[in-house]
C-alpha positions in Angstrom: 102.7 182.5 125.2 101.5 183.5 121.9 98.8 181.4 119.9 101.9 180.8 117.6 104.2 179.7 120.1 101.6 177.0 121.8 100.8 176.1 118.1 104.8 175.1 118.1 104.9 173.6 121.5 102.4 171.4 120.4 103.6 170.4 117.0 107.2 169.5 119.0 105.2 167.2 121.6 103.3 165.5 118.8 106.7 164.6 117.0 108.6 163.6 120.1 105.9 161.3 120.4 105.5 159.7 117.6 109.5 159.3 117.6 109.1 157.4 121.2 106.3 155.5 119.5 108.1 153.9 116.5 110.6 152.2 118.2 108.1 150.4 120.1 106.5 149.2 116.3 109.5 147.9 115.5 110.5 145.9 118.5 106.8 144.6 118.9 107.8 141.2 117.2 108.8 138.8 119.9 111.5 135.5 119.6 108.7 133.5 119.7 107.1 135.3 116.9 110.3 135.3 115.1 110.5 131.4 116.1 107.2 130.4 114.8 108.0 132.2 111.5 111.3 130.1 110.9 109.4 127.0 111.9 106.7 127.5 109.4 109.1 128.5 107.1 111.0 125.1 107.8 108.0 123.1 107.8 107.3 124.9 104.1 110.4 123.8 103.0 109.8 120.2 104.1 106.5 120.0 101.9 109.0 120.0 99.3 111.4 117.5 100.2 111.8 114.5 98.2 110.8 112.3 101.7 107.6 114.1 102.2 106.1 113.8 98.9 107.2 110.1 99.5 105.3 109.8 102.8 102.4 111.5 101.3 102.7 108.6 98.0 103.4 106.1 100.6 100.1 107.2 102.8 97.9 107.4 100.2 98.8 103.6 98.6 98.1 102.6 101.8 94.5 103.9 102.6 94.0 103.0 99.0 95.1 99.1 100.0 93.5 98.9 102.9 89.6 99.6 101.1 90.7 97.4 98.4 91.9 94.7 100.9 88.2 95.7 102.7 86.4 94.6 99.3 88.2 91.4 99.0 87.9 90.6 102.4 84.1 91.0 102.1 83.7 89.4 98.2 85.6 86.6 100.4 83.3 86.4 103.1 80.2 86.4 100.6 81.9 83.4 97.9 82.5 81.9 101.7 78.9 81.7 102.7 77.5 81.0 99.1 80.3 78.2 98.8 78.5 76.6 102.7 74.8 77.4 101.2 76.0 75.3 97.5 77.8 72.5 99.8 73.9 72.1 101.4 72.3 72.3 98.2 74.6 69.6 96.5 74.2 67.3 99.6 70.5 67.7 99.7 70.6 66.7 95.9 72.9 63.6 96.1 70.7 62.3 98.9 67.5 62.8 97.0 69.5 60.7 94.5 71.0 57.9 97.0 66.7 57.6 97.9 65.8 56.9 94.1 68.2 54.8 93.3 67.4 52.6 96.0 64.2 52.9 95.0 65.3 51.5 91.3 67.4 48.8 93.3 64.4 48.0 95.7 62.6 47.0 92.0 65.1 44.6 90.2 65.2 43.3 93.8 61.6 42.5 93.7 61.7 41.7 90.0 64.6 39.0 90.7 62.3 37.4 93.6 59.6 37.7 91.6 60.7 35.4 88.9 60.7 38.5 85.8 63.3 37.3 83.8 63.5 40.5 81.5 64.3 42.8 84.1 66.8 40.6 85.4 68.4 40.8 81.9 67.6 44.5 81.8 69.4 45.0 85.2 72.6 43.2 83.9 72.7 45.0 80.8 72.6 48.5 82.0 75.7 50.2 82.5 74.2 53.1 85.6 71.6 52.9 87.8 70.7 56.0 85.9 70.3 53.7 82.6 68.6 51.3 84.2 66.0 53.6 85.8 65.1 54.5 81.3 65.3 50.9 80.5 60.8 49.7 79.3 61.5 46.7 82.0 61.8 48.7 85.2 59.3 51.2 83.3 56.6 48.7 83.3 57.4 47.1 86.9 57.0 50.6 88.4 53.6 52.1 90.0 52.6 55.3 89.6 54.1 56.8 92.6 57.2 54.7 92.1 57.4 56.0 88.3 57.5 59.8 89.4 59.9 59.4 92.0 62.4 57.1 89.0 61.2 60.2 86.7 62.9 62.6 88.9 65.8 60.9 89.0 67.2 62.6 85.6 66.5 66.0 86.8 67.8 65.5 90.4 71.6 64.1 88.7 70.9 67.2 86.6 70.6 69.8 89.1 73.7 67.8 91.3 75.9 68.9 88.3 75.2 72.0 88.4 75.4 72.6 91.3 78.8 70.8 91.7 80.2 73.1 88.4 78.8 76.4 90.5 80.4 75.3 94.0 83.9 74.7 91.9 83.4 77.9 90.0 83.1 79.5 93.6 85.9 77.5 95.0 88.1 78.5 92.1 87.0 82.7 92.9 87.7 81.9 96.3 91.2 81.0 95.5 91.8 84.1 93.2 90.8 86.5 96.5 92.9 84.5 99.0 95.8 85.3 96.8 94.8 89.1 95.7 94.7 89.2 99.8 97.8 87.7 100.4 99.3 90.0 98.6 97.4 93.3 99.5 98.3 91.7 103.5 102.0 91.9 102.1 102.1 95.3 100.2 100.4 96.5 103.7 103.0 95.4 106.0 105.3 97.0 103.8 104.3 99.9 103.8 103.8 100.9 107.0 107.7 99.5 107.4 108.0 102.3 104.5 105.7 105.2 106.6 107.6 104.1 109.7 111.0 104.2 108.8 110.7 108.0 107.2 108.8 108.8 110.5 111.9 107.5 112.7 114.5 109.4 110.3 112.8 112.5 110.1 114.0 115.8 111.5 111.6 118.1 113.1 111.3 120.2 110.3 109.4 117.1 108.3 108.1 115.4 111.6 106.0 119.0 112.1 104.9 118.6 107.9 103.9 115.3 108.1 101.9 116.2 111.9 100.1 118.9 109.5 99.2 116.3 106.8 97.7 114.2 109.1 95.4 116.9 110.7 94.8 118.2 107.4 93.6 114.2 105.7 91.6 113.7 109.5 89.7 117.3 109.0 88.9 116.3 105.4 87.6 112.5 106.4 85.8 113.9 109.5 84.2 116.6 106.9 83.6 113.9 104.0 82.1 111.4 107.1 79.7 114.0 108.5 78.4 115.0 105.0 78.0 111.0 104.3 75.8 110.8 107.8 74.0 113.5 106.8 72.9 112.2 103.0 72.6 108.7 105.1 70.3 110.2 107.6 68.3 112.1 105.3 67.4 108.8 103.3 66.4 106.7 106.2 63.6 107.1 108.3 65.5 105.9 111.4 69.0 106.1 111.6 69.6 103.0 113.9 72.9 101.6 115.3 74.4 102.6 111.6 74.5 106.5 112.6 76.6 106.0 115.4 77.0 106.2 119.5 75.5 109.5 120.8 78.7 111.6 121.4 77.7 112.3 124.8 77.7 108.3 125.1 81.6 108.7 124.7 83.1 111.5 126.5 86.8 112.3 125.8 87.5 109.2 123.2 90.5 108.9 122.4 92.0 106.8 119.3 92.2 102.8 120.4 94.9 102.4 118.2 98.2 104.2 119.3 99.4 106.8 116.5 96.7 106.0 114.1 95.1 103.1 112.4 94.4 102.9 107.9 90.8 101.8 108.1 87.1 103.0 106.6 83.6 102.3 107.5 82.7 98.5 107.1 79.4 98.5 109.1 76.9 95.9 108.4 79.6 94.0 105.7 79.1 90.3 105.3 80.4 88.0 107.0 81.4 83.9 107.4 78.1 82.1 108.9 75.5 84.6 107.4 76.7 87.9 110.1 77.2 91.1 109.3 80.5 93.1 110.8 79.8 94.9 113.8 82.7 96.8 114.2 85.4 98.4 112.8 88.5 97.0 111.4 91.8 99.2 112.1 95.2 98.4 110.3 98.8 98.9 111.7 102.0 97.1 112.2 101.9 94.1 114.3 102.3 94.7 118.1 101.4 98.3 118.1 100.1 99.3 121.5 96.2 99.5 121.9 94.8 102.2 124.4 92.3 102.3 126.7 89.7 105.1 125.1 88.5 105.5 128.4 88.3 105.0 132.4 87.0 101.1 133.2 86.9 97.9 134.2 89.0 95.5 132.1 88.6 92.2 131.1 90.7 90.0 128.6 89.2 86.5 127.0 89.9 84.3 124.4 87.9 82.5 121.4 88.3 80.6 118.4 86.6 83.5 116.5 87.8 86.6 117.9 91.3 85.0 119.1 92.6 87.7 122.2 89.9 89.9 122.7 90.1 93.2 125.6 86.7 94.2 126.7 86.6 97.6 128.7 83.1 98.5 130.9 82.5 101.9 132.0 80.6 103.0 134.8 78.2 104.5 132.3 78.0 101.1 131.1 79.3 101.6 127.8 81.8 98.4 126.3 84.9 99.0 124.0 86.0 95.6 122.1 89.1 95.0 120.9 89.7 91.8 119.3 92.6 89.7 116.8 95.1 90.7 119.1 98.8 90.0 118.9 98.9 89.6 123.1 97.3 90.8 126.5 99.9 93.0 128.2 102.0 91.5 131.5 101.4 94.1 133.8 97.6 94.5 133.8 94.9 91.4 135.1 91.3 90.9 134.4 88.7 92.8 136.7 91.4 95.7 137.0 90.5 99.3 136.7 92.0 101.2 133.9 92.7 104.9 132.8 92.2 106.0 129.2 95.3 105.7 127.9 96.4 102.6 129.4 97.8 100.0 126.9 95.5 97.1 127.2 96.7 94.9 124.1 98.6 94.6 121.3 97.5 94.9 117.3 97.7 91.7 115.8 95.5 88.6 113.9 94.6 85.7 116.2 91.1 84.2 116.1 89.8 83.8 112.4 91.6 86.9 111.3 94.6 84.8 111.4 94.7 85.0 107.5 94.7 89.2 107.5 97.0 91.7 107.8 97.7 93.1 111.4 94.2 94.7 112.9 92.0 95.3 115.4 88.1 94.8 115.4 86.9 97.6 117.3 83.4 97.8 118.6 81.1 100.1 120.7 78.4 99.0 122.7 76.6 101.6 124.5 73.7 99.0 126.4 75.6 96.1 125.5 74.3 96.8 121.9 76.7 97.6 119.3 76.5 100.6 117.2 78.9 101.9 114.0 81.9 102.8 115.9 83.2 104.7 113.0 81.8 108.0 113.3 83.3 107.9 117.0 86.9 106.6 115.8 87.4 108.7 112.5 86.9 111.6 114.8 89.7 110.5 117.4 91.9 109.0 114.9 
């Protein structure tokens, strides 16, 4: 064959193929490609429906009311303990009082036995013990250590009312952030109502959006939380229980609080009887189903303070605490062994959180000492 025919030959096999390749181009996209490609294209739409952009208004008002409830709860919590602390002071006060005005009473006692007709006259006259303690009579019956103990008298009613006029101005604040709670606790519950009934009538076009928006916030928060630890960590010399449990402390964690929880990090917050919070508080609708974040033994108790309260042991010895719980579940007993993901209690507000909207306290305790659990939770949740 000729150098010009082989030139042809060759010419013909490139063309036949790249003929038998084109085909093979074209049918290269899959169902499942094509499937994915309508879903996004769905779940694109959604972003635009008039129920999304309500579930996204309705989401944010509700983080936004839950760190606004957070600051009354703990402006509460401070009035609360300044309120016990003024209560003290004012009783201290009235008692030094009660002492000196016996002490004036001891005098126109002694006077009276002692035959000293002014201050007898003096005593009757008077319309206090207060005015008495002023009057020249009792003045010149007193001895030098019984005139500065009358002389202190005037300053000690003094300091009773003001004190008295701070612990009403306190009682009175106290009062304004019980109602702005009541009625956060309110707009709360009604909003997750609101979140849950577009959840439940949602197709699976939205159901995938609002899945999306979800990761999407969580990435952000986990970003925004690790840039926080870092500016924290960088400040402080030691870290401390604030940073955190040491990730390898909780392997696999899962979030406590089934299909989410509203809450933001409230570590070392005042609280009633001079505490600081120890946990984290995590806000949902009343009775939602609280998991086991990990394999353990489980133990449920009860206390004035806590109300229903789930403890979970590892056999690394690391404690979960749930606390304020609605109920214990039937179906599990204390000392039973229980796999992440069991339901071991019920979101609610017993104990002294009986006041609040639906949460759980959650708490870590590598040790048996408790550390921030939010780093661990806002990375689960």
């Amino acid at each position: 064959m000729s150098r010009f025919g082989v030139r042809r030959l060759l010419t013909l096999l490139i063309a036949i193929g790249l003929l038998s390749i084109a085909p093979i181009g074209a049918s290269a996209q899959t169902q499942g490609d094509v499937d994915v490609a309508e879903r996004n294209k769905a779940r694109a739409e959604a972003r635009q429906s008039t129920e999304y952009q309500k579930y996204v208004a309705v989401s944010e008002r509700l983080d936004a009311a839950v760190v606004e409830y957070d600051a009354i709860h703990q402006e509460h919590t401070e009035l609360q303990f300044r309120i016990g602390r003024m209560e003290d002071t004012v009783d201290r006060y009235e008692a030094d009082a009660l002492d000196i005005n016996e002490s004036a009473r001891q005098l126109v006692l002694d006077a009276y036995t002692g035959g000293q007709t002014n201050m007898i006259g003096s005593a009757f006259s008077a319309s206090s013990i207060q005015e008495l303690v002023t009057t020249q009579a009792l003045l010149d019956l007193a001895t030098k250590s019984e005139l500065a103990t009358l002389d202190n008298l005037a300053a000690v009613t003094r300091q009773v009312d003001r004190s008295t006029t701070e612990l009403e101005a306190n009682k009175a604040e106290v009062k304004i952030a019980e109602g702005a709670a009541a009625a956060l606790v309110s707009e709360i519950d009604g909003l997750y109502v609101e979140q849950q009934a577009i959840l439940n009538a949602a197709d699976s076009a939205l159901s995938d959006a609002i899945s999306d928006l979800r990761q999407e916030i969580k990435a952000k928060r986990i970003e925004d939380d690790r840039i926080k630890r870092q500016q924290a960590q960088a400040a402080a010399s030691v870290p401390g229980p604030a940073g955190g449990a040491d990730p390898a402390q909780t392997p696999g964690f899962i979030c406590p609080v089934q299909g989410g929880a509203s809450f933001s990090d409230t570590w070392g917050a005042p609280r009633s009887g001079g505490r600081r919070h120890k946990g984290v508080d995590m806000f949902n609708a009343r009775n939602t189903p609280l998991l086991a974040v990990a394999d353990g033994t489980v133990k449920f108790s009860s206390n004035s303070l806590g109300g229903l309260s789930t403890h979970i042991r590892t056999a690394d010895g690391v404690v979960y605490y749930y606390t304020h719980l609605e109920r214990h579940p039937t179906n599990i007993t204390s000392g039973q062994q229980v796999k992440k993901g069991d339901v071991v209690g019920f979101l609610g507000n017993s104990g002294n959180a009986r006041y609040t909207s639906p949460h759980v306290h959650f708490e870590i305790r590598p040790d048996g000492k408790a550390v921030n659990p939010y780093p661990t939770v806002r990375s689960a949740c």
